[in-house]
C-alpha positions, -999 to +999 in steps of 0.1 A: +781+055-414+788+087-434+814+109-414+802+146-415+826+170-418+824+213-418+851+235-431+852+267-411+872+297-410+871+327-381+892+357-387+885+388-361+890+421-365+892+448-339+880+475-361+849+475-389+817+479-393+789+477-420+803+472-453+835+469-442+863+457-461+848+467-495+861+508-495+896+512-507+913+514-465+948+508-448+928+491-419+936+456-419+894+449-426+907+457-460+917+420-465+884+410-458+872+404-493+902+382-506+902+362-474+869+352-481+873+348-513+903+321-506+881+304-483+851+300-507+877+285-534+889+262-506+854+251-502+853+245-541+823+275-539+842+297-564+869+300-589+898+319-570 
């Protein structure tokens, strides 16, 4: 039998909204984008 695995990542942020993370911000949301991006390179989704 074939174990099934899922990689998963959760990050929370107390402030945001729509679109958030992808205007030019000192919030921490702005991280958003390259966190993401890491995670889809982890997953072998995208170049990093």
């Amino acid at each position: 039998m074939k174990l099934m695995t899922s990689l998963n990542s959760w990050t929370l942020f107390a402030k945001g909204g729509h679109g958030f993370g992808m205007k030019k911000t000192t919030d921490r949301v702005a991280a958003w984008p390259q966190l993401c991006a890491e995670w889809l390179g982890e997953l072998g989704l995208v170049n990093e």
